[in-house]
N, C-alpha and C positions, 0 to 999 in steps of 0.2 A: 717201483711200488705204485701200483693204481691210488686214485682218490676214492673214495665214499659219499654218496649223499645220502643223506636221511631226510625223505619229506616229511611235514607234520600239517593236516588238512583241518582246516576249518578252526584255526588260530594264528595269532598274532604274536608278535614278542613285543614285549613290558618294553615303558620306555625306561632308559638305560641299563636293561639286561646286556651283560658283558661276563666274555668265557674265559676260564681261569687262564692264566701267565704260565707257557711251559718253561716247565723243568731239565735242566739238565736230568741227563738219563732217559726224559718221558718216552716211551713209542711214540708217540705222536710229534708228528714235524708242525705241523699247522691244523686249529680248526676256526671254521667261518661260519657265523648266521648271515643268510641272506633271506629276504622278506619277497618272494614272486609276486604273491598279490597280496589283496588286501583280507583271503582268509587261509593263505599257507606260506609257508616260508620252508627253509630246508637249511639243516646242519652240514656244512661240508668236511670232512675231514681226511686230511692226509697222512697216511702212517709213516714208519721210518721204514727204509728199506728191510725187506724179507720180512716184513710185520703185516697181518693181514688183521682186519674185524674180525672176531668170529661171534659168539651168541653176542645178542641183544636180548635181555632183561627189562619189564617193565614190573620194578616194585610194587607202584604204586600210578596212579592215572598223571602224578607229579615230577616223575623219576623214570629217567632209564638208566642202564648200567650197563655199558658195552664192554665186552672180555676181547683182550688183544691177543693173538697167539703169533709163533712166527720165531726163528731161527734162534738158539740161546735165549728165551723168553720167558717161555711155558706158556702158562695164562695169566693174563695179567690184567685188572680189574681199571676200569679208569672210575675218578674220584664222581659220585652222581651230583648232577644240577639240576635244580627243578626247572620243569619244561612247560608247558600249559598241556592240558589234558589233550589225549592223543590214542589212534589205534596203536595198536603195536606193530613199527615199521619193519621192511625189509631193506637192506643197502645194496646198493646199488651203486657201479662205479660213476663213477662221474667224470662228463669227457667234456670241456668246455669248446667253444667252439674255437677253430685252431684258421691259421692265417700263411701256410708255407710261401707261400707266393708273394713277399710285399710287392708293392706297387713302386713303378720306375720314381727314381727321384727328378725332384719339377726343376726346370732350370732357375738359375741363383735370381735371376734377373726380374721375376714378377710372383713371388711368394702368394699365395693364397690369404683369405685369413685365418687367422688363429683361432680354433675353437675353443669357446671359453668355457664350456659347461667341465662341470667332473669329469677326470678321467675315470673310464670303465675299466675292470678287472679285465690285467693283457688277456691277447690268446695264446693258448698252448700250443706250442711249436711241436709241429708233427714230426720232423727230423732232426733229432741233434748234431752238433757241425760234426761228430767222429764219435765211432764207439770201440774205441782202442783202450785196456784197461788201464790205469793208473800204477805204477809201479811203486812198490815198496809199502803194500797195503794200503788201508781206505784212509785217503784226505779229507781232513775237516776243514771246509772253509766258512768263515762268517764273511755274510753278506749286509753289508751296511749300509741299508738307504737317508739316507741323510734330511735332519728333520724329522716332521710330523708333529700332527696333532696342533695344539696353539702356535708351532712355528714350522710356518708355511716355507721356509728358506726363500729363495729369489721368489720377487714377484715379475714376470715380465708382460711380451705382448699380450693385447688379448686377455689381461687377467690367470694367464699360464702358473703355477703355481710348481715351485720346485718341489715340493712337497711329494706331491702328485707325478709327476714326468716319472722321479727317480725309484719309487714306487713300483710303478707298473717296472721299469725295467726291470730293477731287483728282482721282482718274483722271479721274470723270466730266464733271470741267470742263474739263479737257485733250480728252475727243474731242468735247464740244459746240464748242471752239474751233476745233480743225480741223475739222471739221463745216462752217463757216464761212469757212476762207480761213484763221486765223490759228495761225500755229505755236506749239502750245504745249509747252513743256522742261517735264519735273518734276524736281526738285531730288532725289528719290530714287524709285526705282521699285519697289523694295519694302520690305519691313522690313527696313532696316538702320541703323545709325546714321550719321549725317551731322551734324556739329558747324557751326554757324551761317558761320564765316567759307566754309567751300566753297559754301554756298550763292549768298552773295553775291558771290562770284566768280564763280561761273557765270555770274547774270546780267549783269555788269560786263564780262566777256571776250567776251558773247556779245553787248554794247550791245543787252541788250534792252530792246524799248519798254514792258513795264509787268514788276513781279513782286506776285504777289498771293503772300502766308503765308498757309495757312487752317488755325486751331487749334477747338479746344474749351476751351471754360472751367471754372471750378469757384471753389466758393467754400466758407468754413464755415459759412456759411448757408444750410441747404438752401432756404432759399425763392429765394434769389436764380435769376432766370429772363431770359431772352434775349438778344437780338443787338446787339452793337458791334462797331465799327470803327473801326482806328486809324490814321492816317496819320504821318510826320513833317514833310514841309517840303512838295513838289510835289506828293503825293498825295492830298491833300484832296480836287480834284472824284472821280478816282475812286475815294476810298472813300464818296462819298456817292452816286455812281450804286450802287455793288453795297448799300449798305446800304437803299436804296430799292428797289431789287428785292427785297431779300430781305424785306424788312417787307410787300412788295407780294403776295408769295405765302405772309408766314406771321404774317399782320394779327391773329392768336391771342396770338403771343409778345410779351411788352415789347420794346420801342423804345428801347434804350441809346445810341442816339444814333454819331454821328463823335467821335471825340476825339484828340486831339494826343498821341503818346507817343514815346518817345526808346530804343525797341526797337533792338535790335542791325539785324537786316536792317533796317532801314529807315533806322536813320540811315546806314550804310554802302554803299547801291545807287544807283545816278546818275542810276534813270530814276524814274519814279514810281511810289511803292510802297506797299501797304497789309498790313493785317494785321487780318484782320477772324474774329472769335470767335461761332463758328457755334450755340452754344447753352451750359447748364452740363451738364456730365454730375453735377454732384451735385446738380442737381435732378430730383426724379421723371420731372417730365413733359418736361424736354427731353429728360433720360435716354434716353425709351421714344422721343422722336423721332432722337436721332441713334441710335437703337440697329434701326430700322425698316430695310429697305433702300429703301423705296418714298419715304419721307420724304429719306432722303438724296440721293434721285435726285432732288423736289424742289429741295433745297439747291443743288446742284450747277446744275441748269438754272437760278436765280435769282441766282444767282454770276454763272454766263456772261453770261447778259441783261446783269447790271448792266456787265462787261468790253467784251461788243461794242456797248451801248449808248454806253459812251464812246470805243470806238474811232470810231464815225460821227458822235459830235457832233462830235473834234476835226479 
């Protein structure tokens, strides 16, 4: 399923305009305001598979009302939010700029520094790792970035913020899934805060078939360097498929191994669940890797692998 943008020319958005919390059920996977300049901005919105826009409605110079249509659907109204006065737009897909190529990884031995500004919205991966269908009908996976909002998770080099790293991955592993056949939820879709119990409710109301948390580490020891993953009772084989991917594409970083941990999501969610720690941000060189966006895109496609990898063994 394409994205959407809607531009809106010669306005602004109010401070703290914010767009309603989706719904189980909604067509819609995700939507974003993003501000271009300082007199347009543009509504991004992503449908759910085989869901397309169709009319756009302007009631009023305050309102629009976009009708969803698309497979088992019909049409279907979404709830209107006032907007600042506006022509009446047209959509258009939206194609962010995409990165298939990262960039060779730098040797261990003289890390760059760490860019401290915000991380930018990842790029969309032009290739997903396989498009081999998913057996046994459509998987729901929820995608768990960990944090947000007032809690930034790890703080490390460079002012790196786990927050932020795990972030940009997530989106990335959510459209390599759909990419594939398999519906993936994120537990938050931008920087806001979300406290552990709504997460696991989500995937619980939603009986989804996996949830993955994906954080970043830190330690007082700055040498301590790379990747684990934790499961608690069912989620053992997949946290060894995705931690085998991910060792598969980043055979540079130590090997922390699977291990058994008694994590809130994960003792708390019904399907099988993992929680796997994408690097340290208080180490140099993970630092300069989750701080990359090219490496993150890495990340994110070796995650997926390791998800759809065990959606088809099982």
């Amino acid at each position: 399923t394409q994205s959407y943008s809607i531009t809106f020319f010669s306005a602004a958005l109010a401070d703290g305009v914010s767009l309603p919390q989706r719904q189980v059920g909604s067509p819609v996977i995700w939507t974003r305001l993003r501000q271009e300049d300082s007199n347009t901005f543009s509504l991004l919105i992503k449908p759910a598979t085989r869901i397309e826009v169709g009319q756009i409605s302007q009631g009023s110079p305050q309102q629009l009302a976009l009708a969803f249509v698309g497979e088992g659907l019909g049409v279907r109204n979404q709830s209107r939010s006032p907007v600042a006065t506006v022509p009446t737009p047209n959509p258009r897909p939206f194609t962010p700029r995409s990165n298939p190529n990262p960039s060779p990884f730098p040797p261990r031995s003289n890390p760059p520094q760490t860019n401290t500004n915000p991380l930018p919205f990842p790029p969309r991966l032009a290739t997903p790792p396989s498009n081999n269908p998913i057996p046994n009908g459509r998987a729901v996976v929820i995608i768990d970035p960990g944090h947000g909002g007032s809690d930034a998770g790890a703080v490390g080099v460079g002012g790196l913020q786990e927050k932020d790293v795990v972030f940009s991955i997530s989106q990335q592993v959510a459209q390599i899934l759909q990419q594939n056949g398999v519906q993936a939820v994120m537990t938050r879709l931008d920087d806001r805060t979300v406290e552990l119990e709504p997460r696991v409710d989500m995937a619980n109301r939603m009986n989804a078939t996996l949830f993955v948390s994906i954080h970043a580490n830190a330690a007082t020891n700055a040498a301590a360097s790379g990747i684990e993953t934790f499961y608690y009772s069912s989620g053992s084989r997949l946290a060894q498929y995705i931690q085998n991917s991910i060792m598969s594409s980043f055979s540079n970083l130590p090997n922390r191994g699977v291990k058994q941990a008694r994590f809130y999501v994960l003792r708390n969610t019904s399907m099988p669940s993992i929680l796997v720690e994408t690097g340290f941000v208080s180490n140099n060189y993970d630092a300069y890797m989750l701080g990359d966006p090219a490496q993150r895109s890495r990340m994110a496609q070796a995650i997926a692998q390791g998800i759809l990898q065990y959606l088809r063994g099982n």
